[in-house]
LOPA-993001 format. One record per residue (C-alpha): residue number from 0; x, y, z. Coordinates in steps of 0.1 Angstrom, whole numbers, plus 5000, padded with zeros to 4 digits. Layout:
// LOPA-993001
> NUM, X, Y, Z;
...
***
This chain:
// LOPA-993001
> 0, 8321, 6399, 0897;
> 1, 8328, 6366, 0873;
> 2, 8339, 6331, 0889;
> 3, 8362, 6318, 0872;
> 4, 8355, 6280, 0861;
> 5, 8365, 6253, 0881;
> 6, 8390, 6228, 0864;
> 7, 8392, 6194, 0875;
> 8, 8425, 6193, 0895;
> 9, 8434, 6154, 0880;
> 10, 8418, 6132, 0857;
> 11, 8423, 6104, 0888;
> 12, 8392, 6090, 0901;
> 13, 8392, 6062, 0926;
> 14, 8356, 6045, 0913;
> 15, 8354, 6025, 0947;
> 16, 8344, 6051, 0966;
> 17, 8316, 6063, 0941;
> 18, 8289, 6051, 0965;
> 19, 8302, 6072, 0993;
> 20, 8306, 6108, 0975;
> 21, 8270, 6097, 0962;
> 22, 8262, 6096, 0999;
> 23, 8281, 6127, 1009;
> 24, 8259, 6142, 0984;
> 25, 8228, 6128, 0998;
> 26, 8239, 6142, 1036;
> 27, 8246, 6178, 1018;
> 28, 8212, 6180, 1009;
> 29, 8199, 6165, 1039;
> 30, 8216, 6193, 1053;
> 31, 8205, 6216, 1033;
> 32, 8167, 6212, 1042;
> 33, 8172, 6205, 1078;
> 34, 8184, 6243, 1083;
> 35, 8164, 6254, 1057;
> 36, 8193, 6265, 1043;
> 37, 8210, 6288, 1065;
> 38, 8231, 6264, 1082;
> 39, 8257, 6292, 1103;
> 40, 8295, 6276, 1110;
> 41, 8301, 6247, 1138;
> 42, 8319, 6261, 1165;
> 43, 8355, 6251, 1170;
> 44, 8353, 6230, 1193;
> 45, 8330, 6207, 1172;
> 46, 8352, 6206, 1148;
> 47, 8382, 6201, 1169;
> 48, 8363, 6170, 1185;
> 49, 8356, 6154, 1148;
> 50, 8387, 6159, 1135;
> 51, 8401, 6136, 1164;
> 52, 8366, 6110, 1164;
> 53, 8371, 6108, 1125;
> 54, 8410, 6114, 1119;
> 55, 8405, 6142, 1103;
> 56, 8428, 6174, 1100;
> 57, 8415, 6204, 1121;
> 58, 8418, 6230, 1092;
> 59, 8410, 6211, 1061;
> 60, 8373, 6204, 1079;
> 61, 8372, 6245, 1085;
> 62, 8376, 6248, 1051;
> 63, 8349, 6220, 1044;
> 64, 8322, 6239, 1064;
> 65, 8334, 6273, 1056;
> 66, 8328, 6265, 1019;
> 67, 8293, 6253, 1029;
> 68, 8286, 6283, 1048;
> 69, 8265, 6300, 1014;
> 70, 8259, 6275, 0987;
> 71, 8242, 6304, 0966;
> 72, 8277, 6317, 0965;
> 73, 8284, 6288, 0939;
> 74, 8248, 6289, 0923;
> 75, 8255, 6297, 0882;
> 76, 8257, 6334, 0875;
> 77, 8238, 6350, 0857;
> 78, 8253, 6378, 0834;
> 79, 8229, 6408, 0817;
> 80, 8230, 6403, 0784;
> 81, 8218, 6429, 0753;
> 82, 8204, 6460, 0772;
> 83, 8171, 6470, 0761;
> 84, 8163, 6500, 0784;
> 85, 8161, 6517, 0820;
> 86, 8125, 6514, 0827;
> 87, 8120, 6545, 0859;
> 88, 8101, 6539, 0888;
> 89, 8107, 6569, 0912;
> 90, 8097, 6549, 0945;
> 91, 8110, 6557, 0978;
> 92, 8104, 6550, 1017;
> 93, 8119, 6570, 1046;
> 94, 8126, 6552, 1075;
> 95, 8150, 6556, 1107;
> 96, 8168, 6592, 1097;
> 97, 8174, 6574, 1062;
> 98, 8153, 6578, 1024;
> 99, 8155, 6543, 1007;
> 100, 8148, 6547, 0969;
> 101, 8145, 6529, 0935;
> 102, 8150, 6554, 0910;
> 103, 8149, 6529, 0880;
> 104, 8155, 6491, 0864;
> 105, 8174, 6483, 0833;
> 106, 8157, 6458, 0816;
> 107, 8183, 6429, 0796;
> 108, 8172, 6401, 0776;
> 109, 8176, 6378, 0805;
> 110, 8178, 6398, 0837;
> 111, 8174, 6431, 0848;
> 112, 8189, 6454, 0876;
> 113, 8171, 6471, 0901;
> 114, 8192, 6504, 0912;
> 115, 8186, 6505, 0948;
> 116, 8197, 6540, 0970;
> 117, 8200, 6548, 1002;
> 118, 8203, 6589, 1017;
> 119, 8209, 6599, 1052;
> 120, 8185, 6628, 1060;
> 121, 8208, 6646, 1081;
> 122, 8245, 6642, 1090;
> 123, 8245, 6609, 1098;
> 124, 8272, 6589, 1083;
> 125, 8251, 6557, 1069;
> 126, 8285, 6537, 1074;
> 127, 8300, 6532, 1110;
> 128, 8335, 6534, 1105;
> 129, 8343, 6506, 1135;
> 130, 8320, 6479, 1117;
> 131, 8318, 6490, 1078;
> 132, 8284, 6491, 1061;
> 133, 8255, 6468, 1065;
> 134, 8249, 6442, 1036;
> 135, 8213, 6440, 1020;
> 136, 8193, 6417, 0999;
> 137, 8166, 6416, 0978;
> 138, 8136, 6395, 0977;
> 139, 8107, 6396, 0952;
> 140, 8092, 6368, 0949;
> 141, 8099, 6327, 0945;
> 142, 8102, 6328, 0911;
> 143, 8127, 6358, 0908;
> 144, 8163, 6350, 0915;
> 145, 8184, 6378, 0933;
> 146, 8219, 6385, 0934;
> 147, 8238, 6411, 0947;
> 148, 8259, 6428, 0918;
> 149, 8275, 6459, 0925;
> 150, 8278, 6493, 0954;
> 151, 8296, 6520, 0965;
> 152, 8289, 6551, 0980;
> 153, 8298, 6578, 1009;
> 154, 8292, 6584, 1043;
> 155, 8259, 6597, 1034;
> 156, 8247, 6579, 1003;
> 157, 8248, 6542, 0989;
> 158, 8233, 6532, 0960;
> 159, 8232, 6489, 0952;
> 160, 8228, 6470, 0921;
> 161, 8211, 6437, 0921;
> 162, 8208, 6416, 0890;
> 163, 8173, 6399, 0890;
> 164, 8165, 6367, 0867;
> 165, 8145, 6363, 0850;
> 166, 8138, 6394, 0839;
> 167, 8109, 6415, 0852;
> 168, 8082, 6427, 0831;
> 169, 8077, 6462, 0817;
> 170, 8049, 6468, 0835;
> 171, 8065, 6458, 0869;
> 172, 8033, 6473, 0885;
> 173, 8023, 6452, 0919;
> 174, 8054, 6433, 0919;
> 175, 8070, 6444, 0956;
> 176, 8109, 6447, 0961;
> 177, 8118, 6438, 0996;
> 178, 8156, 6444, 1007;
> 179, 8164, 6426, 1039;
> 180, 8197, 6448, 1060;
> 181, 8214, 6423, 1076;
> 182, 8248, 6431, 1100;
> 183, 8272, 6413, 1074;
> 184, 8270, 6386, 1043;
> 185, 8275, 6358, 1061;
> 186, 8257, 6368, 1097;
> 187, 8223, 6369, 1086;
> 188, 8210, 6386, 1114;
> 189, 8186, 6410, 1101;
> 190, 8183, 6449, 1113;
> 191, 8155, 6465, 1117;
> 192, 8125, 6456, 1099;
> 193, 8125, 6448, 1057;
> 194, 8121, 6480, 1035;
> 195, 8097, 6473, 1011;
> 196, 8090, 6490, 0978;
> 197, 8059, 6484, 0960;
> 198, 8061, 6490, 0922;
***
């Protein structure tokens, strides 16, 4: 999904405060570290209380912390650009009733995507229709950057896209994908334990 590009809402800009956004911005990081960050939503009743210590409005405060919630939401996106090839890998785990696979990576320019499947073994339906389906992640290592691009699937098979930068090498061999199920997006509360792929 593209983001479309913020536009500054007014060419107005009152310079005396300058030192305090500055500050803000210093707190934000601060922030940042202190939860290492995975900072979660205050609960309502903080917020309530600062709105009325700080004269504040209630909502516009959610809307502050809800936008802070998962700054990689707003880190720069990174497209796929000029396709090169699907490199296949043919790698797959089975765990808890379900067969988690990579069946292949296309390898772009500056990225590549890692297919990502997952097959209930019997007639389980892999999404619980009161809750939706589970949200995953990949992980490879600190230098790799993964995002989330695209899924879909059925009741019993799901198949993810995640676009990795920079791209991975043609011969991917020892690198390890580990995808992280956690309950939702913004939860982070993980299920069961990471699947792991090793290429």
């Amino acid at each position: 999904m593209k983001r479309l590009k913020y536009v500054r809402p007014t060419t107005y800009y009152d310079e005396k405060i300058f030192k305090i956004d500055e500050e803000i911005c210093e707190l934000l990081k601060k922030r940042k570290v202190v939860s290492k960050n995975n900072p979660g939503y205050p609960p309502f009743e903080y917020i309530d209380r600062w709105a009325a210590k700080y004269d504040l409005y209630e909502e516009q405060l959610k809307a502050i912390f809800g936008s802070l919630l998962n700054d990689e939401a707003y880190r720069p996106i990174i497209e796929p650009k000029e396709f090169k090839k699907n490199l296949p890998v043919i790698k797959y785990i089975e765990k808890e009733n379900r067969i988690f696979s990579v069946v292949f990576i296309s390898q772009y320019c500056n990225a590549s995507v890692v297919n990502f499947n997952i097959d209930a073994i019997e007639k389980d339906e892999l999404i619980d229709r009161t809750k939706g389906h589970n949200h995953f992640e990949l992980y490879i290592e600190e230098k790799y950057y993964c995002r989330f691009l695209s899924g879909g699937g059925s009741d019993s098979h799901m198949t993810y896209n995640f676009v990795v930068s920079p791209a991975l090498p043609d011969d991917f061999s020892g690198i390890k994908l580990i995808f992280t199920e956690y309950n939702s997006y913004f939860e982070k509360e993980t299920i069961g334990s990471d699947i792991i792929i090793n290429l």
